[in-house]
LOMARTOR-177942 format. One line per field, with one value per residue: residue number from 0; residue in three letters; x, y, z of N, C-alpha, C in turn. Coordinates in steps of 0.2 Angstrom, whole numbers, always signed. Layout:
<recs>
resi (NUM	...)
resn (ALA	...)
n_u (X	...)
n_v (Y	...)
n_w (Z	...)
ca_u (X	...)
ca_v (Y	...)
ca_w (Z	...)
c_u (X	...)
c_v (Y	...)
c_w (Z	...)
</recs>
This chain:
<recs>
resi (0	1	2	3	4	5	6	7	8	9	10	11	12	13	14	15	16	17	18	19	20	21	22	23	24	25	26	27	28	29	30	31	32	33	34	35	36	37	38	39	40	41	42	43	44	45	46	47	48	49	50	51	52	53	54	55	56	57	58	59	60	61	62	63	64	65	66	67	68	69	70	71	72	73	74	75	76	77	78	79	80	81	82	83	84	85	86	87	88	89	90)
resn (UNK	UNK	UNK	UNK	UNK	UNK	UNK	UNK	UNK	UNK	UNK	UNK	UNK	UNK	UNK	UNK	UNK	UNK	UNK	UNK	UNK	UNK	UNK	UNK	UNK	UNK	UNK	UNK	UNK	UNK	UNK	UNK	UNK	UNK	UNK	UNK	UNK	UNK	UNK	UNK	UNK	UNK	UNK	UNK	UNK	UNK	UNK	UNK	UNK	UNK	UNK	UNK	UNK	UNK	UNK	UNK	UNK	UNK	UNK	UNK	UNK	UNK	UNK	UNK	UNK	UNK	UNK	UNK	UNK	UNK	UNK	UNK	UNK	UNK	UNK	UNK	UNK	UNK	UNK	UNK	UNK	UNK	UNK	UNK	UNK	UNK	UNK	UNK	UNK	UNK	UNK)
n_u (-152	-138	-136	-127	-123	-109	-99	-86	-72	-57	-41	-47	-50	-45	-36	-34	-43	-58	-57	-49	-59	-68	-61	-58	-71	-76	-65	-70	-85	-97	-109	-116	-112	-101	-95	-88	-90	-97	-92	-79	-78	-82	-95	-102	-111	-117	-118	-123	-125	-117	-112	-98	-90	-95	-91	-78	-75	-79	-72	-60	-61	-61	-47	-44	-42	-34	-17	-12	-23	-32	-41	-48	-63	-76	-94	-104	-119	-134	-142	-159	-160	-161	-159	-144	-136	-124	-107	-101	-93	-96	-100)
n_v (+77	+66	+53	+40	+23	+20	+7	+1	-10	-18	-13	+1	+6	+15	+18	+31	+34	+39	+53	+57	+54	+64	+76	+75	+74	+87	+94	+91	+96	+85	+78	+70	+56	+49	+33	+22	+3	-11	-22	-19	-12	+3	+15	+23	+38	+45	+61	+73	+87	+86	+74	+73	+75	+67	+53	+54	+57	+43	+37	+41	+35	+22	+20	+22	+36	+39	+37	+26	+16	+3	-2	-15	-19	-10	-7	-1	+7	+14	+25	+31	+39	+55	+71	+79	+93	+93	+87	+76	+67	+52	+44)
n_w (-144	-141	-134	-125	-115	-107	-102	-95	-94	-86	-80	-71	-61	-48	-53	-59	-66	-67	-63	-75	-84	-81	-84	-98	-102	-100	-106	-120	-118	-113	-107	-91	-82	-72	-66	-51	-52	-40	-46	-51	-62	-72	-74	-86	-92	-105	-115	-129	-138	-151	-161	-166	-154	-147	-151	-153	-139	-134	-142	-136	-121	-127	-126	-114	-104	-92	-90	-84	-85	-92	-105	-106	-113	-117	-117	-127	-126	-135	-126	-116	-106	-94	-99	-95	-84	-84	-83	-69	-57	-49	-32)
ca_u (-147	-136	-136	-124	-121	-104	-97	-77	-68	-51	-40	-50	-54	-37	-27	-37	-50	-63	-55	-47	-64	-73	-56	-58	-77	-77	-64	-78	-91	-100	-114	-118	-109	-93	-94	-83	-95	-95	-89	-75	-79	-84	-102	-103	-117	-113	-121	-118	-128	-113	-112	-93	-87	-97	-88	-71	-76	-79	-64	-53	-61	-59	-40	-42	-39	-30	-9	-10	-26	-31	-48	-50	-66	-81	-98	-108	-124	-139	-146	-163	-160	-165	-155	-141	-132	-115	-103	-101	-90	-101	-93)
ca_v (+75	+60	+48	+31	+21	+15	+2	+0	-17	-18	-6	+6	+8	+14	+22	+39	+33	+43	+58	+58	+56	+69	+81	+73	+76	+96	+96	+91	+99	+80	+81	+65	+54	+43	+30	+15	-1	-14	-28	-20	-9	+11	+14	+33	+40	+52	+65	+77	+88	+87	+69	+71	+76	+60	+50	+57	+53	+37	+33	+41	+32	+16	+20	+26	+44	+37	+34	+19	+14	-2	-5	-21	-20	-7	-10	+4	+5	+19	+26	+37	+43	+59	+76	+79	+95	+93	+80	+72	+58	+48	+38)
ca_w (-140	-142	-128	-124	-109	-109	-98	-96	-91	-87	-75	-74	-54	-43	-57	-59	-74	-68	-64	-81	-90	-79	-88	-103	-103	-97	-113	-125	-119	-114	-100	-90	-74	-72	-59	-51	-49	-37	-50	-53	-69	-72	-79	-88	-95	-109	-118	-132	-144	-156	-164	-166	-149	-144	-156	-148	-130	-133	-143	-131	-116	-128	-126	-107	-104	-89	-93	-79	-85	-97	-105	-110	-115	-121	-118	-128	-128	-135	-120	-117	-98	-96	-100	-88	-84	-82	-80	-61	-53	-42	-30)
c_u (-145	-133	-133	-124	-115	-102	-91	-75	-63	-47	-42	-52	-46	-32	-31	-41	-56	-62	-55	-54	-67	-68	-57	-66	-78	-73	-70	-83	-100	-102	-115	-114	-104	-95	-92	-91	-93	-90	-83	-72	-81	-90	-100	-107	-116	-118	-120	-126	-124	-111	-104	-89	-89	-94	-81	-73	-75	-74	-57	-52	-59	-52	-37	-38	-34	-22	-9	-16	-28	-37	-48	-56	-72	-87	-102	-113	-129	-144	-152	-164	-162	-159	-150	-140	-126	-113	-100	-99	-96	-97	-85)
c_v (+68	+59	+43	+32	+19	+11	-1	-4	-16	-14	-2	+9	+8	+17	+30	+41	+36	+50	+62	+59	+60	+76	+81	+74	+85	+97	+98	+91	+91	+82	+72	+62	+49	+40	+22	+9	-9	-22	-25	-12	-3	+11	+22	+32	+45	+56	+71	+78	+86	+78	+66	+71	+71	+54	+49	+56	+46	+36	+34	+36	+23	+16	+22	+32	+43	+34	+27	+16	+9	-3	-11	-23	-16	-8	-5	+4	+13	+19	+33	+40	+51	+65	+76	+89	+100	+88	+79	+66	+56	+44	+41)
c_w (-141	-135	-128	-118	-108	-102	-99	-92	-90	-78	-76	-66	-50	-46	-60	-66	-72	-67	-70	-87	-86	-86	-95	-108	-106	-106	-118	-124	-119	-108	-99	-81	-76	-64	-58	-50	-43	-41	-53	-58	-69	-77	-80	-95	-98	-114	-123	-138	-152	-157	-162	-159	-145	-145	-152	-144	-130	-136	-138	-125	-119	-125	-120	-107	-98	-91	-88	-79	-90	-98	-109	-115	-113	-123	-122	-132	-128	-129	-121	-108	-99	-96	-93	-90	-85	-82	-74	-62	-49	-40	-27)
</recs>
């Protein structure tokens, strides 16, 4: 199982950027959680047997699946949490 944690700066809390990656998720078959944080920023835990579909999550969310959303900046990091699954809003 490939595991990240990614971490999105920018507008990304107000304009429908978790929503969008929960859709965005379910599309690709990604298991894990989207949540707003109190600084501002959305933490999502993503998970995928498949390499590529991981690859495309993350590039999409680079470019925010949200149309009124803006990422500024992309923190992603190799994570070992534990299996999820499903993908879930929190918050």
């Amino acid at each position: 199982m490939n595991k990240v944690k990614l971490n999105a700066t920018g507008r990304v809390q107000g304009v429908g950027f978790r929503y969008t990656t929960f859709q965005l998720a379910k599309r690709l078959n990604i298991k894990g959680t989207v949540k707003n944080e109190n600084n501002g920023s959305v933490t999502i835990f993503a998970q995928s047997d498949d390499k590529l579909s991981l690859q495309k999550f993350i590039n999409e969310v680079r470019k925010s699946p949200s149309p009124y959303g803006r990422v500024d900046y992309l923190d992603v990091k190799i994570d070992n949490s534990p299996d999820f699954d499903d993908f879930k809003m929190i918050n």
